[in-house]
VEXMAR-215838 format. One record per atom (N, C-alpha, C): residue number from 1; atom name; y, z, x. Coordinates in steps of 0.1 Angstrom, whole numbers. Layout:
N
n = NUM&atom = CA&north = Y&up = Z&east = X
...
***
This chain:
150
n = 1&atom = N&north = -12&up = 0&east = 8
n = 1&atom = CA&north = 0&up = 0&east = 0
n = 1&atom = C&north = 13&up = 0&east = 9
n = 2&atom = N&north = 13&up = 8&east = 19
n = 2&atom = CA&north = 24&up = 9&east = 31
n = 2&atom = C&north = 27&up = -9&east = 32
n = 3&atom = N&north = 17&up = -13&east = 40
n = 3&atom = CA&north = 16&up = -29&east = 43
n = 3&atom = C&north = 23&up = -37&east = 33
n = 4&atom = N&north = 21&up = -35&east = 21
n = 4&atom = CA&north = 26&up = -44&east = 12
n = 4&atom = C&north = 39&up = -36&east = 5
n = 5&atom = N&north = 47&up = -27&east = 11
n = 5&atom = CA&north = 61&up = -23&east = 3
n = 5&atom = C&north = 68&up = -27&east = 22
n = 6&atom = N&north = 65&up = -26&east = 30
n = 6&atom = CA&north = 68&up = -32&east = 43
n = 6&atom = C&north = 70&up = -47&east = 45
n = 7&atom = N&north = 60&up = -51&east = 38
n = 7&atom = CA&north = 60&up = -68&east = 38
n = 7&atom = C&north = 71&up = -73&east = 25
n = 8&atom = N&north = 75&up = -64&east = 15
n = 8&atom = CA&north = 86&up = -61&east = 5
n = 8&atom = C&north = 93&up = -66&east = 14
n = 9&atom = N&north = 98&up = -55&east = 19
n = 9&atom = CA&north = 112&up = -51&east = 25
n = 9&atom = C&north = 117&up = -58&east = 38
n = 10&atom = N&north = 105&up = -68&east = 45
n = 10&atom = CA&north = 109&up = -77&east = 53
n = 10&atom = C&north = 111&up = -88&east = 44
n = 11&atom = N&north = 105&up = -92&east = 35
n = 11&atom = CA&north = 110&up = -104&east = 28
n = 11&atom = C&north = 122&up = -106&east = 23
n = 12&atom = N&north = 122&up = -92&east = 17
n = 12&atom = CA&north = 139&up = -92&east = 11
n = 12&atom = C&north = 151&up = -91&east = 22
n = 13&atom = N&north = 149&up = -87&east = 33
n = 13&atom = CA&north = 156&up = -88&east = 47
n = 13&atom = C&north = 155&up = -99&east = 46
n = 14&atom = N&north = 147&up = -110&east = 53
n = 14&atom = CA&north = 148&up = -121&east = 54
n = 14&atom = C&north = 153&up = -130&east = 43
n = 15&atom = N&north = 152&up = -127&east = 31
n = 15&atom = CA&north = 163&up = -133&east = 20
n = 15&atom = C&north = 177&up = -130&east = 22
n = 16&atom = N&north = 182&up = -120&east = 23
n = 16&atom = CA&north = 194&up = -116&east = 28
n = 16&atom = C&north = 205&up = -124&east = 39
n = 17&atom = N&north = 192&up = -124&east = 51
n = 17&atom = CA&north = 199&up = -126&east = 62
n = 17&atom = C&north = 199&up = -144&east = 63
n = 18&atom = N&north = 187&up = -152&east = 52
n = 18&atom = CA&north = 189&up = -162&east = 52
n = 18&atom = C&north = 200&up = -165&east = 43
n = 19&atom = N&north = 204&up = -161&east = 32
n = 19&atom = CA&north = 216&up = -165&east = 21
n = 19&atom = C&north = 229&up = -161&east = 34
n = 20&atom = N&north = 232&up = -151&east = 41
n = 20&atom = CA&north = 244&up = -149&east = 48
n = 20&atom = C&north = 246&up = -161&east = 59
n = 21&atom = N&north = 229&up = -171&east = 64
n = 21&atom = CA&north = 235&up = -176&east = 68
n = 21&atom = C&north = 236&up = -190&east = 64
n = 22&atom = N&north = 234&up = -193&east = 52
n = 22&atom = CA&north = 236&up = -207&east = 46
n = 22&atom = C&north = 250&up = -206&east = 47
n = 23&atom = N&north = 258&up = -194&east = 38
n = 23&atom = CA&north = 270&up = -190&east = 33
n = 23&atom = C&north = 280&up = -196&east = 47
n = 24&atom = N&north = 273&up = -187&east = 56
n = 24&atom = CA&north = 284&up = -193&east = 66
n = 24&atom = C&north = 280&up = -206&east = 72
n = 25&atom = N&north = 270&up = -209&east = 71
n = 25&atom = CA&north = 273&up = -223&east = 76
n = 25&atom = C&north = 280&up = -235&east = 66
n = 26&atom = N&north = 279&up = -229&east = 55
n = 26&atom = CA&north = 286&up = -237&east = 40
n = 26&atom = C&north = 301&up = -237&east = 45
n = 27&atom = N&north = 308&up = -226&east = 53
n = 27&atom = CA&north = 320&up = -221&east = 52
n = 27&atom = C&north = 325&up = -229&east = 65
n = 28&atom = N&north = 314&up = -231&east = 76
n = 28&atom = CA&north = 320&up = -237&east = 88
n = 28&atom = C&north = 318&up = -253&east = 84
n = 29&atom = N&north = 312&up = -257&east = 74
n = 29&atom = CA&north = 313&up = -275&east = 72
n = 29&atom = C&north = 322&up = -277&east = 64
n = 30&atom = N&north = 330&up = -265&east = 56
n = 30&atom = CA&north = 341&up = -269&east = 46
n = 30&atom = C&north = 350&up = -272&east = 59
n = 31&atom = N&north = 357&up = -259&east = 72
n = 31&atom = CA&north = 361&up = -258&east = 77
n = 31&atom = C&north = 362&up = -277&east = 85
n = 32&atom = N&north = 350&up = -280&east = 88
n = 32&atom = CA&north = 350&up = -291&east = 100
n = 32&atom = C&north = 356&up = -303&east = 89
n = 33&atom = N&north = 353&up = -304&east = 77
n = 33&atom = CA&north = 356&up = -312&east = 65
n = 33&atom = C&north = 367&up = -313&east = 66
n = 34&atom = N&north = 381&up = -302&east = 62
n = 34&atom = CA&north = 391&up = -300&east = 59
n = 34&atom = C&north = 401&up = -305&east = 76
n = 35&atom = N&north = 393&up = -304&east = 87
n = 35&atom = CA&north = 401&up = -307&east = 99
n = 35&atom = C&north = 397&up = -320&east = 105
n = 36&atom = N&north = 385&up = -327&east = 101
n = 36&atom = CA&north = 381&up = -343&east = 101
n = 36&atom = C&north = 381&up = -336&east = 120
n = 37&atom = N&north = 375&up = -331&east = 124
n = 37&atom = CA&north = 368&up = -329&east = 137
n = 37&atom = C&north = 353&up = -324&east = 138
n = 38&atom = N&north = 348&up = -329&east = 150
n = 38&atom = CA&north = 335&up = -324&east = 151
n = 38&atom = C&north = 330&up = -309&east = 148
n = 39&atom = N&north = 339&up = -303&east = 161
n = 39&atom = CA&north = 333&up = -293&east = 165
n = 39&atom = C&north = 343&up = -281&east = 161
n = 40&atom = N&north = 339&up = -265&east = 162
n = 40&atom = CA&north = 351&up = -258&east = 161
n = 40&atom = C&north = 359&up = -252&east = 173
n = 41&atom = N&north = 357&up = -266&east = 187
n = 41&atom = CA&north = 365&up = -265&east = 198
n = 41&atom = C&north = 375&up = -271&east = 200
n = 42&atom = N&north = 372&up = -282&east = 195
n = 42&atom = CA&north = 379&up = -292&east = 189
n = 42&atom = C&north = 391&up = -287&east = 180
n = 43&atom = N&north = 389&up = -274&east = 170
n = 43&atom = CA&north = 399&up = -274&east = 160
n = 43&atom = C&north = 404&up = -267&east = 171
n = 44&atom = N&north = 403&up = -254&east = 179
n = 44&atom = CA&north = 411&up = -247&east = 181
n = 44&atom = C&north = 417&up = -252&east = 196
n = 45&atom = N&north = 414&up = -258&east = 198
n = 45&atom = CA&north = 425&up = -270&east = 207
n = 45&atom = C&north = 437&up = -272&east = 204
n = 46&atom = N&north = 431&up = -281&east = 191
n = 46&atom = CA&north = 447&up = -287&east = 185
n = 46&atom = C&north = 456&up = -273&east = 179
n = 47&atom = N&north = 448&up = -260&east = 181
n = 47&atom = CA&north = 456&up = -253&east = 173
n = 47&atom = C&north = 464&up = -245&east = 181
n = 48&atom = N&north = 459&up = -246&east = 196
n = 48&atom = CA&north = 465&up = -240&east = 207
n = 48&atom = C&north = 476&up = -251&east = 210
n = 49&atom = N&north = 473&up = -259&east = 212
n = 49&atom = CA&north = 486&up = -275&east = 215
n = 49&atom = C&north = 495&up = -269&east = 204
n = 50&atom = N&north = 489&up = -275&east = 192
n = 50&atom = CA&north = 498&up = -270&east = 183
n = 50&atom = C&north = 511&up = -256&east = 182
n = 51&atom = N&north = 504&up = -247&east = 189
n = 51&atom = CA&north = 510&up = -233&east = 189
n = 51&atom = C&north = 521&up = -236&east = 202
n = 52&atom = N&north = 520&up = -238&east = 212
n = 52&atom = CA&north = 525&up = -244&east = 224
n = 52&atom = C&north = 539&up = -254&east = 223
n = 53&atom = N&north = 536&up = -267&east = 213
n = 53&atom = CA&north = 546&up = -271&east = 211
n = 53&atom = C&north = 557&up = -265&east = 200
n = 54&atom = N&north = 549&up = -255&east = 192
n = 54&atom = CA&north = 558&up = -250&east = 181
n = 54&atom = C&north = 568&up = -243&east = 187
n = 55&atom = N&north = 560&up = -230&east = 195
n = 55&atom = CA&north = 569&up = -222&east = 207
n = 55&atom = C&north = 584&up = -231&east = 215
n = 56&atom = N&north = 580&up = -244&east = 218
n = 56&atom = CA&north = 591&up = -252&east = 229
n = 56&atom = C&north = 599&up = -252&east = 217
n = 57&atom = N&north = 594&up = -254&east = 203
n = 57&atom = CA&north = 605&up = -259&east = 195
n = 57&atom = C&north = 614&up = -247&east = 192
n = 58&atom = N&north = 605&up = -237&east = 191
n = 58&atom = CA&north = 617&up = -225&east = 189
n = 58&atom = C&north = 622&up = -222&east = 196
n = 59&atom = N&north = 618&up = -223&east = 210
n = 59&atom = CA&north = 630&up = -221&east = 218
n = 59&atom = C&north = 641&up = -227&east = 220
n = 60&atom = N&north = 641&up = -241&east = 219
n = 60&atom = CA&north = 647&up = -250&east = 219
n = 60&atom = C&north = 662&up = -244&east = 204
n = 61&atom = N&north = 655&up = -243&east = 196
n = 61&atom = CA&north = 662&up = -239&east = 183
n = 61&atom = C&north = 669&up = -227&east = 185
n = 62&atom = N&north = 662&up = -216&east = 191
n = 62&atom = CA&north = 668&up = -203&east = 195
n = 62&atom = C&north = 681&up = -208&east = 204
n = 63&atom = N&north = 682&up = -216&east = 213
n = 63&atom = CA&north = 688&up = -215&east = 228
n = 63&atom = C&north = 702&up = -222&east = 218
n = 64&atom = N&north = 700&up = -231&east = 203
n = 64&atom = CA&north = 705&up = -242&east = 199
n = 64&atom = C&north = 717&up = -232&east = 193
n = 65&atom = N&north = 712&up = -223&east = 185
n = 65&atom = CA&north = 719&up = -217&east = 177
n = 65&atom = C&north = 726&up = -204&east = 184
n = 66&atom = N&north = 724&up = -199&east = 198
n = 66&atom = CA&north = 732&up = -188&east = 203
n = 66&atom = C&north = 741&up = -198&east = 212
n = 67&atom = N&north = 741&up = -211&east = 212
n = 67&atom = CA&north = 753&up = -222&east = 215
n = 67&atom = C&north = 762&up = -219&east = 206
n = 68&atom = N&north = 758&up = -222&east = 195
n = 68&atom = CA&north = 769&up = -226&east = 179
n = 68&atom = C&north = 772&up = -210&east = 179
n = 69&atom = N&north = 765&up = -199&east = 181
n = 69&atom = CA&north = 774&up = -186&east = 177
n = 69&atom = C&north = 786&up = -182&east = 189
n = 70&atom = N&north = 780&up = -191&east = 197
n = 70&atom = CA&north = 790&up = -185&east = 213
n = 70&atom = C&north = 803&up = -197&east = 213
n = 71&atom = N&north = 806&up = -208&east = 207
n = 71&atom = CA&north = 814&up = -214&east = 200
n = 71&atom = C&north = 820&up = -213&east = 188
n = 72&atom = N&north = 815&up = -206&east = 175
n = 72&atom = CA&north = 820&up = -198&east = 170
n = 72&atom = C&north = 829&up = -186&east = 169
n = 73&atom = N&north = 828&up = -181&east = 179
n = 73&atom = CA&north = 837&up = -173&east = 181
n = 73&atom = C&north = 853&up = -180&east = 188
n = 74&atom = N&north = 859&up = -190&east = 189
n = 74&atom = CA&north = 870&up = -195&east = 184
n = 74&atom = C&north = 873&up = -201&east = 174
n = 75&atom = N&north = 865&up = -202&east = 163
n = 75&atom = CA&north = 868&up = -208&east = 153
n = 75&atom = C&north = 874&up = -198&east = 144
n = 76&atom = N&north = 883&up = -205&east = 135
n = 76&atom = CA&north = 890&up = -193&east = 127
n = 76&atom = C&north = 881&up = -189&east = 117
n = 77&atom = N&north = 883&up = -177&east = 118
n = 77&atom = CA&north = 867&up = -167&east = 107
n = 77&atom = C&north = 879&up = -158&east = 99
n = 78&atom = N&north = 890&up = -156&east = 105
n = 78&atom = CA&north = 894&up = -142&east = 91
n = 78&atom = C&north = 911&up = -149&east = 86
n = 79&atom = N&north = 915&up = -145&east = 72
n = 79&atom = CA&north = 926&up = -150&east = 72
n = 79&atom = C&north = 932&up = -140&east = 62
n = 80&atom = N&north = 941&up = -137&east = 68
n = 80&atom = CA&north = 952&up = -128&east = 58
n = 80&atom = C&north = 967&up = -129&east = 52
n = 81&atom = N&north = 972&up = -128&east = 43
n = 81&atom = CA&north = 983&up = -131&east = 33
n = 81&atom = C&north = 988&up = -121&east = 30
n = 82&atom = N&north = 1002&up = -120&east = 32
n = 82&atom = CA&north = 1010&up = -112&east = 31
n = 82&atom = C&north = 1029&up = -118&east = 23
n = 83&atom = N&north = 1026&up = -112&east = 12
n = 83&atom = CA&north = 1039&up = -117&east = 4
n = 83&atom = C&north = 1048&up = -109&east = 2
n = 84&atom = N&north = 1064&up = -118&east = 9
n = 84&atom = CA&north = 1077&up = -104&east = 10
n = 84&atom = C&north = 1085&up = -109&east = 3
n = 85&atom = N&north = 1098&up = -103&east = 3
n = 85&atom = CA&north = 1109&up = -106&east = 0
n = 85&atom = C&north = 1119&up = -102&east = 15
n = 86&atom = N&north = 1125&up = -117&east = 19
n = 86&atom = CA&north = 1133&up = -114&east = 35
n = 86&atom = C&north = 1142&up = -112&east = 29
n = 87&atom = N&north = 1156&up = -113&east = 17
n = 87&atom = CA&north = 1164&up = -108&east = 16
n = 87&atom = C&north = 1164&up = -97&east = 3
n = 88&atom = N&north = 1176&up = -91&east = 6
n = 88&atom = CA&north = 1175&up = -81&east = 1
n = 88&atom = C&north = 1182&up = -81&east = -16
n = 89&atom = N&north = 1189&up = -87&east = -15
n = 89&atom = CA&north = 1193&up = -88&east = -27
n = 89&atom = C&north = 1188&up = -101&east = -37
n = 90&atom = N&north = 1186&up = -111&east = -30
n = 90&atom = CA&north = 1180&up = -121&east = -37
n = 90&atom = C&north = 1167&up = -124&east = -46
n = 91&atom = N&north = 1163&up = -130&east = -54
n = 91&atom = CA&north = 1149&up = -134&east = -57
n = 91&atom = C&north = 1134&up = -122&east = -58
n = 92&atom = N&north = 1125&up = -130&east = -59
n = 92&atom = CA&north = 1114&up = -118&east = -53
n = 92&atom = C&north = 1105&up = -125&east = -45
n = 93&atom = N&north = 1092&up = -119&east = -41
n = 93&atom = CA&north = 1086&up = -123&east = -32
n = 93&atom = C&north = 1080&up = -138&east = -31
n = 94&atom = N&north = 1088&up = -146&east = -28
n = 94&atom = CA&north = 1083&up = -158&east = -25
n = 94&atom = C&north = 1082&up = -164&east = -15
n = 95&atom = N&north = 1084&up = -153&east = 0
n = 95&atom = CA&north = 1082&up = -159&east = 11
n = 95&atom = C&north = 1066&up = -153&east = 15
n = 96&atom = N&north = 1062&up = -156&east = 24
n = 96&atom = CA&north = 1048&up = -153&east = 29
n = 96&atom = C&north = 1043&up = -154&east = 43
n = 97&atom = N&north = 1036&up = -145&east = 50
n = 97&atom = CA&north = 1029&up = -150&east = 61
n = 97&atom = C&north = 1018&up = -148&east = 57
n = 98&atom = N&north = 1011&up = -163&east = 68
n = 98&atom = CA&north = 998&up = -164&east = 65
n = 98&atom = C&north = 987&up = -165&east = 83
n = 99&atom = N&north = 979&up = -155&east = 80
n = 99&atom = CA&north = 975&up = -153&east = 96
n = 99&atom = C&north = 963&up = -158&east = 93
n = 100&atom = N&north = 961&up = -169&east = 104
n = 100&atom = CA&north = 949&up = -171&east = 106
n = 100&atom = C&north = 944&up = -170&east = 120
n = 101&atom = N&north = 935&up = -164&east = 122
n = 101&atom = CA&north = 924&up = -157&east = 134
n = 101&atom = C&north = 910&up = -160&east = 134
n = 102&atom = N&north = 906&up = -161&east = 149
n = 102&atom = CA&north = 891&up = -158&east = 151
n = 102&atom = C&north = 887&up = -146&east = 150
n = 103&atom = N&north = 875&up = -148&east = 159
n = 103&atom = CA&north = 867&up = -133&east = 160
n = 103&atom = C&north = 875&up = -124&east = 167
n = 104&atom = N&north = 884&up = -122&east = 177
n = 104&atom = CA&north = 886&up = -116&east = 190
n = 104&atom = C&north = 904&up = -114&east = 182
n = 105&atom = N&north = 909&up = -119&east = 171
n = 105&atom = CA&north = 925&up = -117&east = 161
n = 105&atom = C&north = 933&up = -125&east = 172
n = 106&atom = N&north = 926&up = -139&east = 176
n = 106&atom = CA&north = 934&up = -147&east = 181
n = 106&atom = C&north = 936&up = -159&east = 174
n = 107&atom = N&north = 946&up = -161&east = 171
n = 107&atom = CA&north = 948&up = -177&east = 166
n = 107&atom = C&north = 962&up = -178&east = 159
n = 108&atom = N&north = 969&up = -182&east = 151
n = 108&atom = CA&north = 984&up = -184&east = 144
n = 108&atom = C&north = 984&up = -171&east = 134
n = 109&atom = N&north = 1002&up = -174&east = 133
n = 109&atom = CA&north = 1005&up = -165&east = 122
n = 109&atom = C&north = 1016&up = -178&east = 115
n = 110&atom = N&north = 1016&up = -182&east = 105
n = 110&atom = CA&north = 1028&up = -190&east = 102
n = 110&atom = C&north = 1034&up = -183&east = 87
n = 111&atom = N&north = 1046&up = -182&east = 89
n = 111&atom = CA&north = 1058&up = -179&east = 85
n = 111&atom = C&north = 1060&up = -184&east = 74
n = 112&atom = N&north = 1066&up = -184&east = 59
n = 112&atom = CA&north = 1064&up = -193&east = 55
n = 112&atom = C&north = 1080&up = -185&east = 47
n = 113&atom = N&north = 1093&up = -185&east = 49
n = 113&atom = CA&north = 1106&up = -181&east = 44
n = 113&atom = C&north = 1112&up = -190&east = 34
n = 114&atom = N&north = 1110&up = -186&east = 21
n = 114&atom = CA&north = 1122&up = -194&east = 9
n = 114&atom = C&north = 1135&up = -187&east = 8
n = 115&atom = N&north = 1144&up = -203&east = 8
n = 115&atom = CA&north = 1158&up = -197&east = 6
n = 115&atom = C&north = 1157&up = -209&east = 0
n = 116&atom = N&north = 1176&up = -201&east = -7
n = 116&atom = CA&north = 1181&up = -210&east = -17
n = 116&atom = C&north = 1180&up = -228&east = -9
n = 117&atom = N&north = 1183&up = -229&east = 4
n = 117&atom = CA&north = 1184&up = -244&east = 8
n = 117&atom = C&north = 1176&up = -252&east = 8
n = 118&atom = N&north = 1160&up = -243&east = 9
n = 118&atom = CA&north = 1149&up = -247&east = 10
n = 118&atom = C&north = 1136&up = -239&east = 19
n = 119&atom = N&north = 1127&up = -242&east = 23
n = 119&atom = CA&north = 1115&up = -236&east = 27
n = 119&atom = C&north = 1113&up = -240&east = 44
n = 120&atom = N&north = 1115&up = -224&east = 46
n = 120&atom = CA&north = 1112&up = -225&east = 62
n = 120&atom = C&north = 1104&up = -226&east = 67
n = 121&atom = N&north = 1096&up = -231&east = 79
n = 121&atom = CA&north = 1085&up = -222&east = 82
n = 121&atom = C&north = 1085&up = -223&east = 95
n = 122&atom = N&north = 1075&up = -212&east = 102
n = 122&atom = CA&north = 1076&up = -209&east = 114
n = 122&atom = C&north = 1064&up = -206&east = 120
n = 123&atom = N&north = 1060&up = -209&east = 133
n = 123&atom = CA&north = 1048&up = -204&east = 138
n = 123&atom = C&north = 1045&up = -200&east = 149
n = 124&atom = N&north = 1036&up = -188&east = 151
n = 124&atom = CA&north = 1042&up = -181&east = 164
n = 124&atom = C&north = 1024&up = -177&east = 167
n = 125&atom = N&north = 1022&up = -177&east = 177
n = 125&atom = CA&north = 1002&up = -180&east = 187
n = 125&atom = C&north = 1002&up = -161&east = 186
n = 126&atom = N&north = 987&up = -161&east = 185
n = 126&atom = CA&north = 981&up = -145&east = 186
n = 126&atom = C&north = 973&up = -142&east = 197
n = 127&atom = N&north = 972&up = -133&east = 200
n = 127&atom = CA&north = 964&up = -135&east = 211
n = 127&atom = C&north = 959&up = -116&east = 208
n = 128&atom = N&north = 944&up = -118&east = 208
n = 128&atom = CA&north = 941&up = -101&east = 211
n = 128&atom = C&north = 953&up = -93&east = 196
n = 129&atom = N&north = 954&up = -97&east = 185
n = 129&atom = CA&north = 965&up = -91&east = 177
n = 129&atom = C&north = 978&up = -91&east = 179
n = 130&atom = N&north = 981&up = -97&east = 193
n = 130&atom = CA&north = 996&up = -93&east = 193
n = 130&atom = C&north = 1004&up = -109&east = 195
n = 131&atom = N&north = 1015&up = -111&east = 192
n = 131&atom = CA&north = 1021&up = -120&east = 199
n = 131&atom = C&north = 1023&up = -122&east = 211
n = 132&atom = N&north = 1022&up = -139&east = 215
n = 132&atom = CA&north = 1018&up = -146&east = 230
n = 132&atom = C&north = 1032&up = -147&east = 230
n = 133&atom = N&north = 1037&up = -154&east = 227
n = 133&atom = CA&north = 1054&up = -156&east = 234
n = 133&atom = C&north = 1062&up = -150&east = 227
n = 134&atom = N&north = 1062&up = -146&east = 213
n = 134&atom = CA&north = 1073&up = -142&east = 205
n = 134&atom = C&north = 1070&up = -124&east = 202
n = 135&atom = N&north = 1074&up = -117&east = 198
n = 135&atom = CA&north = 1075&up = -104&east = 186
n = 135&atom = C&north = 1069&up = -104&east = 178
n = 136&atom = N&north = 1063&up = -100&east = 166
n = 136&atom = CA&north = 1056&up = -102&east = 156
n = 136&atom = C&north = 1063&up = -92&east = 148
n = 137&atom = N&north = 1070&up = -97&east = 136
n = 137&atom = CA&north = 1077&up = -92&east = 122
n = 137&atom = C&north = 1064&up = -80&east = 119
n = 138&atom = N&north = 1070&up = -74&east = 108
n = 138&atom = CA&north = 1064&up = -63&east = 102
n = 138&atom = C&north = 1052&up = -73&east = 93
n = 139&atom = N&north = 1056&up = -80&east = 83
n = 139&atom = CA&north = 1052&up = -83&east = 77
n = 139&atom = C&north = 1040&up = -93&east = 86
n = 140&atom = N&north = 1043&up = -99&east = 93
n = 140&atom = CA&north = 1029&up = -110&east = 104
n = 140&atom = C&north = 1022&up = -98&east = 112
n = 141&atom = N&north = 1025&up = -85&east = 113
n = 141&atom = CA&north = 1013&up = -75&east = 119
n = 141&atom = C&north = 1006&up = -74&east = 107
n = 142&atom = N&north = 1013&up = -70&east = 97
n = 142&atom = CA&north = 1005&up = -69&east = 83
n = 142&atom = C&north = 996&up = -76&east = 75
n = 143&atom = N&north = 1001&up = -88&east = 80
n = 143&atom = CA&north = 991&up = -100&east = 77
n = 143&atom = C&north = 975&up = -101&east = 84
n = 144&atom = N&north = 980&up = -101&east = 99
n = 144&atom = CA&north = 970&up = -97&east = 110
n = 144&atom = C&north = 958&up = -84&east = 103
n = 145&atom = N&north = 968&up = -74&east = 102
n = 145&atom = CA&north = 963&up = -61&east = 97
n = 145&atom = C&north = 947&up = -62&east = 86
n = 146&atom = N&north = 958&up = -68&east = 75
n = 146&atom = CA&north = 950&up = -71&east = 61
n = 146&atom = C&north = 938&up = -87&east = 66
n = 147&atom = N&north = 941&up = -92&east = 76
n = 147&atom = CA&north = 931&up = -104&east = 73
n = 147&atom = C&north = 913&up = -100&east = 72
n = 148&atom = N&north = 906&up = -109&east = 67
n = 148&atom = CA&north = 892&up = -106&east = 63
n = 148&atom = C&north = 885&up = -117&east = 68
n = 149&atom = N&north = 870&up = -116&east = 69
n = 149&atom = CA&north = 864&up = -127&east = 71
n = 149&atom = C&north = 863&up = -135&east = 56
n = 150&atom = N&north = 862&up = -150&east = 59
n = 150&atom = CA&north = 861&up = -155&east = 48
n = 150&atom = C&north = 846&up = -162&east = 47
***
């Protein structure tokens, strides 16, 4: 009786271990199907090439875009608006300065004064927040002051 619950229990082993390996060999011909290659040396070749060239591309794209962000930073990124009244008795606020800056609050401030004769305007370079050749009015620090990224 031993003999024959022994000879059971190898058969059903050998059922087992034969279904696990149909299964996987079902699993590696879907695999060879789906990549139209022989072998699975073959796939993982192209998958290491593959990996290899993906890498040059990102680097390539990494190196691409800390270009554009290191150029970026003179382009004008923040702008602020500031509306006065330069005379005192006249009108209301319909003059304006308008600052435009980069990263680093370098770039113009222009002026922008209505009077009765007509509309002035004026423009004076920033450099680091402050003015490069001229003073900066109350109102064009303020502009500076208030500017945002847009």
């Amino acid at each position: 009786m031993a003999i024959y619950i022994s000879l059971g229990i190898i058969f059903l082993w050998l059922v087992l271990i034969s279904w696990m390996l149909f299964k996987t060999q079902k699993h590696y011909h879907n695999l060879i199907l789906r990549t139209k290659k022989q072998t699975i040396d073959e796939i993982l070749e192209q998958l290491i090439s593959n990996d290899k060239k993906f890498s040059e591309e990102i680097e390539r794209i990494t190196k691409t875009v800390k270009e554009i962000i290191e150029q970026s930073r003179v382009h004008f990124q923040k702008v602020g608006l500031v509306r006065f009244n330069p005379f005192e008795r006249s009108g209301g606020e319909q003059s304006f300065v308008l600052a435009l800056l980069n990263n680093l609050n370098s770039g113009l401030v222009i002026n922008f004064i209505y009077t009765r004769e007509g509309l002035r305007t004026y423009i004076k370079k920033v450099k680091a927040g402050k003015g490069e050749k001229y003073e900066l009015s109350e109102e064009e620090k303020e502009a500076i002051d208030k500017s945002t990224y847009f």
